[in-house]
C-alpha positions in Angstrom: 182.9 75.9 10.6 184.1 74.7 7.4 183.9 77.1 4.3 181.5 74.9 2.1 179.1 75.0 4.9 178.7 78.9 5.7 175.4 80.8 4.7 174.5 82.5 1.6 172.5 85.5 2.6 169.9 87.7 0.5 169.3 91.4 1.4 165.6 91.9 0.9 165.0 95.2 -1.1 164.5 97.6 2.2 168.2 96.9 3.1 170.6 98.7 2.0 173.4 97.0 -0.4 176.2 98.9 1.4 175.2 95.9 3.8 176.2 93.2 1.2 179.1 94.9 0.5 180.7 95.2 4.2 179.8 91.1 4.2 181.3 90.3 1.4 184.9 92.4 2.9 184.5 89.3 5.6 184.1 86.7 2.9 180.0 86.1 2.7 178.6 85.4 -0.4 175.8 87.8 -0.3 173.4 89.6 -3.1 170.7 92.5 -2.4 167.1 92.5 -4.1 169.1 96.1 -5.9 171.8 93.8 -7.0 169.9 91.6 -8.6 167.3 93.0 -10.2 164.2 92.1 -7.7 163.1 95.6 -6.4 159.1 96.0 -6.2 159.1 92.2 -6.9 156.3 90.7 -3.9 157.6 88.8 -1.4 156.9 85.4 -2.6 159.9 86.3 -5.2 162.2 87.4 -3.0 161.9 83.9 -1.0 161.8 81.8 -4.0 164.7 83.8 -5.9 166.7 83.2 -2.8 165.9 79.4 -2.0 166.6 78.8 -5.5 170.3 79.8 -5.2 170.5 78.3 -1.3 170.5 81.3 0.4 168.9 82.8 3.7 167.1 86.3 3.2 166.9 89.0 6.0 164.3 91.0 5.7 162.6 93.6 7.9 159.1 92.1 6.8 158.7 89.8 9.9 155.2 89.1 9.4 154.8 88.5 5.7 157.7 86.4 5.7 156.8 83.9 8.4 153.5 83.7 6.8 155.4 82.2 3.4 157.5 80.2 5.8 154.4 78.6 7.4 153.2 78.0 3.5 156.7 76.6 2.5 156.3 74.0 5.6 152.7 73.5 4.4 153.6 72.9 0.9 156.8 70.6 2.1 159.0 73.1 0.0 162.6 74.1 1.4 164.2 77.6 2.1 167.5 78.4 3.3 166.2 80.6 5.7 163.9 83.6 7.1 165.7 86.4 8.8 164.0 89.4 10.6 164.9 91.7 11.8 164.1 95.7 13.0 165.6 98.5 11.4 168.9 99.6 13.0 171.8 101.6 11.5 173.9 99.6 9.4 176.9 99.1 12.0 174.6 97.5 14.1 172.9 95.1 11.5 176.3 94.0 10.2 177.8 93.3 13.9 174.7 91.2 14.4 175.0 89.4 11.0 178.3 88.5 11.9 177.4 86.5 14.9 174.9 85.0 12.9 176.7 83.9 9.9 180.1 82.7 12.3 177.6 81.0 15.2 175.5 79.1 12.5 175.6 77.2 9.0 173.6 77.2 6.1 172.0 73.6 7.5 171.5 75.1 11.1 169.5 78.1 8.5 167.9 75.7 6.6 163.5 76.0 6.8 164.1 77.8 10.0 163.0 81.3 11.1 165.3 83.4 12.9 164.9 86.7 14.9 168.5 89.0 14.5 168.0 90.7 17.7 169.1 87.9 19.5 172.3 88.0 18.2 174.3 90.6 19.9 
């Protein structure tokens, strides 16, 4: 996939920002809610802090989150993308990412909600 084309990604505040760190060694342009100075800030933030800059979030708050995606659709506002997923151990998560990010770009992300699990 071409370079300009690869996903931004936004660690939502219960991830850790070792996570962004081990992306970025791979060459993903990734921020944390730590990093950037959105911990304790609701949801609604998160989303909107990351569609401003054109970037998916991942998030462990499934339910929460597709309920803002459902309002973005609603609303005919854009995101760059909703992922959820359950808590594993970091290796884990970052394997997963991987196939994410690699198997899909930020377009293929774009106002869609995606499930991490199923990338193994």
């Amino acid at each position: 996939m071409p370079l300009a084309n690869r996903p931004k990604l936004h660690l939502n505040e219960n991830l850790s920002p070792r996570l962004a760190e081990q992306l970025r060694r791979y060459g993903f342009d990734v921020t944390s809610s730590q990093e950037s100075g959105l911990l304790a800030e609701p949801d609604s933030e998160q989303l909107a802090f990351a569609s401003a800059e054109h970037r998916a979030i991942l998030t462990f708050n499934v339910g929460d989150f597709v309920t803002l995606h459902d309002e973005y659709m609603a609303a005919g506002k854009e995101h760059w993308g909703i992922i959820s997923s359950t808590r594993e151990p970091i290796g884990l998560l970052l394997h997963r990412l991987l196939h994410l990010l690699n198997a899909l770009s930020a377009n293929e992300l774009k106002n869609q909600v995606h499930w991490l699990n199923e990338f193994k």
